[in-house]
C-alpha positions as a printed Julia matrix, in Angstrom:
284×3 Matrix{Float64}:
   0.0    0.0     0.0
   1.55   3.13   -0.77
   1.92   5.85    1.89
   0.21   9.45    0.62
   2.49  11.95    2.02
   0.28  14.91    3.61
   1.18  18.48    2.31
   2.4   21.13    4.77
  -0.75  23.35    6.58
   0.58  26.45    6.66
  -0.28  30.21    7.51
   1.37  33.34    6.51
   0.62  35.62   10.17
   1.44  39.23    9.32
   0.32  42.65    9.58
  -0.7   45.23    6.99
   1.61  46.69    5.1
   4.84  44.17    5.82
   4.97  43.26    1.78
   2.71  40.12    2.45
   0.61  40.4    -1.06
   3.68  40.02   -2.81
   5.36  37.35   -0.49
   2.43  35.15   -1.05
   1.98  35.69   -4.66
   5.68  34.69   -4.95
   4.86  31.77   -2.82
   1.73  31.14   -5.5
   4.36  30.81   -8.06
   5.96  27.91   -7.06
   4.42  24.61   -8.36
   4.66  22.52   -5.47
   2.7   25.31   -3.18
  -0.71  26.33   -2.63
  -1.29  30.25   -0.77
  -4.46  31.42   -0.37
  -4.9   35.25    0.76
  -6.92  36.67    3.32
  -9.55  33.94    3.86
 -10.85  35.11    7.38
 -10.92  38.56    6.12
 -14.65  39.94    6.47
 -14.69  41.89    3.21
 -12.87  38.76    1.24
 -15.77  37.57   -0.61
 -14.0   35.88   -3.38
 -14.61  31.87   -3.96
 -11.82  30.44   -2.06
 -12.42  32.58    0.82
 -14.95  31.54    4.59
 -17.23  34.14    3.66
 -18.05  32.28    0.19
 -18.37  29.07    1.64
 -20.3   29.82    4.61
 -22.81  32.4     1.76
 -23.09  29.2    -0.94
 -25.06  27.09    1.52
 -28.65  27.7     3.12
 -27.66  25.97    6.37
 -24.14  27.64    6.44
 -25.52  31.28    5.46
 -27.65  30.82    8.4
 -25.61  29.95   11.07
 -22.9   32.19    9.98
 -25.47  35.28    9.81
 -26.56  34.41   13.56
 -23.51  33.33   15.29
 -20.84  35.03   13.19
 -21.49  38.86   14.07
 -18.37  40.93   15.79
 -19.47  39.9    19.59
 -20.0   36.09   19.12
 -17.23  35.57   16.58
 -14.8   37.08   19.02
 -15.38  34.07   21.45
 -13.09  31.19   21.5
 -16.12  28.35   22.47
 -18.58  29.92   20.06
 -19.28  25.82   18.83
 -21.0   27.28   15.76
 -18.09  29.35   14.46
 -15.7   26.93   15.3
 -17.24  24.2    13.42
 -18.1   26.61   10.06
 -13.76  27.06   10.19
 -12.99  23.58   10.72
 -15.11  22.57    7.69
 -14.25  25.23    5.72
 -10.52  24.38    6.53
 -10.86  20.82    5.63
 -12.62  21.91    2.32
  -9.77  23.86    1.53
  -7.02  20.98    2.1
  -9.11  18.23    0.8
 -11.68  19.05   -1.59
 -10.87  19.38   -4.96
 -13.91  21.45   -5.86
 -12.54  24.15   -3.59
 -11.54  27.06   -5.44
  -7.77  27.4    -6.04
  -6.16  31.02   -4.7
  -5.94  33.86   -6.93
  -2.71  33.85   -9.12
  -0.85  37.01   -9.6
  -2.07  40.03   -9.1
  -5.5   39.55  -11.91
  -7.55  42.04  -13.0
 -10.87  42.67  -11.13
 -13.03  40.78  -13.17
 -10.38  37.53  -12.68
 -11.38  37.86   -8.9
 -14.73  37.1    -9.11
 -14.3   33.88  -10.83
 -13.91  30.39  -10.69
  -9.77  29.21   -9.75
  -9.49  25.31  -11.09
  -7.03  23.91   -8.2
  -4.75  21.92  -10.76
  -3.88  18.59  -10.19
  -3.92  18.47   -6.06
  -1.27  15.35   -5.83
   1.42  18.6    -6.76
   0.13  20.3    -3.58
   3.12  19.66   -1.23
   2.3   22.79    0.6
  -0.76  24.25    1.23
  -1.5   27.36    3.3
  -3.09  31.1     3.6
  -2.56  34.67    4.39
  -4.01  35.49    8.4
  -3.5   39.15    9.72
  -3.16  39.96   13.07
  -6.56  41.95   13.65
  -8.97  38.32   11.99
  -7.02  36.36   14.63
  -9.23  39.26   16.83
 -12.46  38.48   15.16
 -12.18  35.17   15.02
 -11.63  33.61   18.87
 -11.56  30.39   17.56
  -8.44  30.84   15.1
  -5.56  31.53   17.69
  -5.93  27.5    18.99
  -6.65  26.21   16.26
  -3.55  26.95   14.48
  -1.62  25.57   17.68
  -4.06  22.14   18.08
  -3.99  21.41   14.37
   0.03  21.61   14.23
  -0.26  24.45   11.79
   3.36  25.89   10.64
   3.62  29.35   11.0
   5.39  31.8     8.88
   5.43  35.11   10.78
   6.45  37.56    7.76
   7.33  40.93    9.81
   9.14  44.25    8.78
  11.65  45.2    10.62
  10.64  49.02   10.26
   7.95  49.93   11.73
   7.76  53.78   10.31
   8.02  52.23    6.96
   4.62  50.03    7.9
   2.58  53.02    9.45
   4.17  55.31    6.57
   2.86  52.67    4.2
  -0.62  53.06    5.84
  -0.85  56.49    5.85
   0.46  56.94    1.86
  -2.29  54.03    0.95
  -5.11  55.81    2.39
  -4.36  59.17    0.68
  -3.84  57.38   -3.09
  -7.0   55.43   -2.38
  -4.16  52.25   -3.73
  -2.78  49.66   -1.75
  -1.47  47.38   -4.33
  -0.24  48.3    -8.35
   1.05  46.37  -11.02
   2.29  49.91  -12.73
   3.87  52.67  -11.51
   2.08  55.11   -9.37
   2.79  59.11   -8.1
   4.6   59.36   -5.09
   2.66  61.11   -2.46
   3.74  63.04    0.87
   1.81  62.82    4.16
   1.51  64.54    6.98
   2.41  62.85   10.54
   0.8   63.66   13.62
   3.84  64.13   16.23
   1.58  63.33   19.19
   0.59  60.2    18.14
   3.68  58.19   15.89
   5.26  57.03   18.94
   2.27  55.22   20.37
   1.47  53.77   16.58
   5.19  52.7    16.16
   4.9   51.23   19.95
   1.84  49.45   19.0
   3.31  48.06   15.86
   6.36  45.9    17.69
   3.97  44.93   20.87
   2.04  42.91   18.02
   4.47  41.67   16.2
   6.21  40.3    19.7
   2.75  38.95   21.29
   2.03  36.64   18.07
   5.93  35.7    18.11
   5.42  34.56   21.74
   1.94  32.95   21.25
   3.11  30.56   18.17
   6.57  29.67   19.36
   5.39  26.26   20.27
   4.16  25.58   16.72
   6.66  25.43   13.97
   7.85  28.56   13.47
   9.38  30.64   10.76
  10.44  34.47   11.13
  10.86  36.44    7.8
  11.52  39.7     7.85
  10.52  41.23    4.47
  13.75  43.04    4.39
  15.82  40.34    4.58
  13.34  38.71    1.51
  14.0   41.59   -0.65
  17.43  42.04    0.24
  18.93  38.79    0.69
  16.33  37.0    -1.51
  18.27  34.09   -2.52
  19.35  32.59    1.07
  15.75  33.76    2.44
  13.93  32.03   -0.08
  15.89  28.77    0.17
  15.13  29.47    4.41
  11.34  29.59    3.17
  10.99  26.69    1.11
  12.99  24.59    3.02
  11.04  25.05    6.15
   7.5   23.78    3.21
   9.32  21.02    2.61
   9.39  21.96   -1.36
  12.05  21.65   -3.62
  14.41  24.99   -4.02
  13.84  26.69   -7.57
  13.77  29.57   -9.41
  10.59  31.22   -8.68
   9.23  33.81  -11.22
   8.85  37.38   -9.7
   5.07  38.77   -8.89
   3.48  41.54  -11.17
   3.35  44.38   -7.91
   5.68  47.28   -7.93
   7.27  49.18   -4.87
   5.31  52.16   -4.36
   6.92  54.23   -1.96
  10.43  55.57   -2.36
  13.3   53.72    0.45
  13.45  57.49    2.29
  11.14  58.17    4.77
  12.09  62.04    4.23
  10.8   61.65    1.05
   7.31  60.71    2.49
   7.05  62.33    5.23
   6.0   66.5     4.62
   6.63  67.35    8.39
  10.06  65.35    8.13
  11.57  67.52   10.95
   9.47  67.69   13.46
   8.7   64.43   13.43
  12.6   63.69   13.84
  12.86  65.78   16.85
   9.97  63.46   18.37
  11.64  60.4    16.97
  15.17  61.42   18.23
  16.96  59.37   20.77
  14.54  56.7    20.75
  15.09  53.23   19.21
  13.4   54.15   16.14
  15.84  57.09   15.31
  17.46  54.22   12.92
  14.68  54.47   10.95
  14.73  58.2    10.18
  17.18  57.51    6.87
């Protein structure tokens, strides 16, 4: 009897803004792996995704629309939430009807559709995008990652300016993501408030880094993907347990210059705030 070998469950746990849409595409590239985005995400609707599944059934639209709302979803033993993710997550690993994850970075129209899974004996590793904030709305998410022996990548950025920078030049384009050039914008930062965001920022990134320890556990920080990409990307595919390759770059462009003076319009006041604190590195 031949012995099926099980692909890798894994999750990509990030924040916003840490260069995780291209990260996973670049994982989506690889022929052996399997990355779904945001699944948990309440405004991910498309066909891969928990909203979809739970919407595309009478029984599962129901429960979801009682028992799903931002108070009950938020509790850990909330049975009926709990059991809508574990059948959704088996669907996802097992059944090959399940919509694949989108490929590159497709036009609209491409997201609303139909993503054939290929053949799912390639599937070596199979895994999703989870930020920070749908571990909050979902209770039930945090354990089950560490009961069903799910391997975490935690995909951080070492600068936190650049992330809330990031934030703040997304909101005024109205763009998160572009496969073409865009302007370069300035913003204004409020001095009162960046060292409470930038605070903020690390306490996350060190509580998840503390809660998934016990699970198998991968640290990438984006900067060392971008600029050491070769022995970070044989780090990442090593720890999937898929063979090292040549993996074909994602469609997304950089869309912020690398210095933060060049972003930021109040550049000087905010580095006399910033000053002789341990993110005065990040001023350059």
């Amino acid at each position: 009897m031949t012995n099926i070998e099980m692909p890798r469950k894994f999750v990509v746990l990030t924040t916003q803004r840490s260069g995780s849409n291209y990260f996973c595409f670049w994982l989506n590239n690889h022929p052996n792996v399997r990355c779904h985005s945001e699944l948990f995400l309440r405004k991910y609707t498309y066909m891969d995704g928990f909203r979809y599944y739970c919407n595309s059934n009478h029984l599962r639209c129901l429960l979801y629309n009682t028992f799903g709302g931002k108070l009950l979803a938020k509790l850990p033993y909330n049975l009926i939430i709990s059991g809508l993710i574990k059948d959704f997550y088996y669907s996802l690993l097992n059944n090959p009807a399940h919509s694949g994850p989108l490929t590159d970075q497709e036009d609209t129209q491409a997201r609303g559709r139909y993503h054939p899974r290929g053949s799912p004996e390639e599937d070596k590793a199979i895994g999703f995008k989870l930020m920070y904030d749908q571990l909050k709305y979902y209770g039930f998410l945090k354990n089950f990652i560490k009961e069903e022996g799910i391997s975490v990548i935690h995909l951080i950025r070492n600068n936190p300016l650049k992330i809330y920078l990031s934030r703040l030049t997304g909101r005024k384009r109205g763009v998160a993501h572009a496969i073409y050039e865009v302007k370069e914008v300035k913003v204004w930062v409020d001095p009162k408030k960046i060292l409470n965001h930038l605070n903020l920022i690390m306490k996350n990134q060190e509580r998840m880094k503390k809660f998934f320890s016990d699970n198998s556990y991968l640290e990438i920080a984006s900067e060392d993907f971008f600029g050491n990409h070769s022995e970070t990307s044989k780090k990442i595919l090593d720890f999937l347990g898929v063979d090292e390759r040549e993996i074909r770059a994602p469609k997304l462009k950089k869309l912020n210059p690398d210095s933060v003076r060049q972003i930021i319009e109040n550049y000087d006041e905010i580095f006399e705030v910033i000053k002789g604190t341990s993110y005065e590195r990040f001023l350059g």
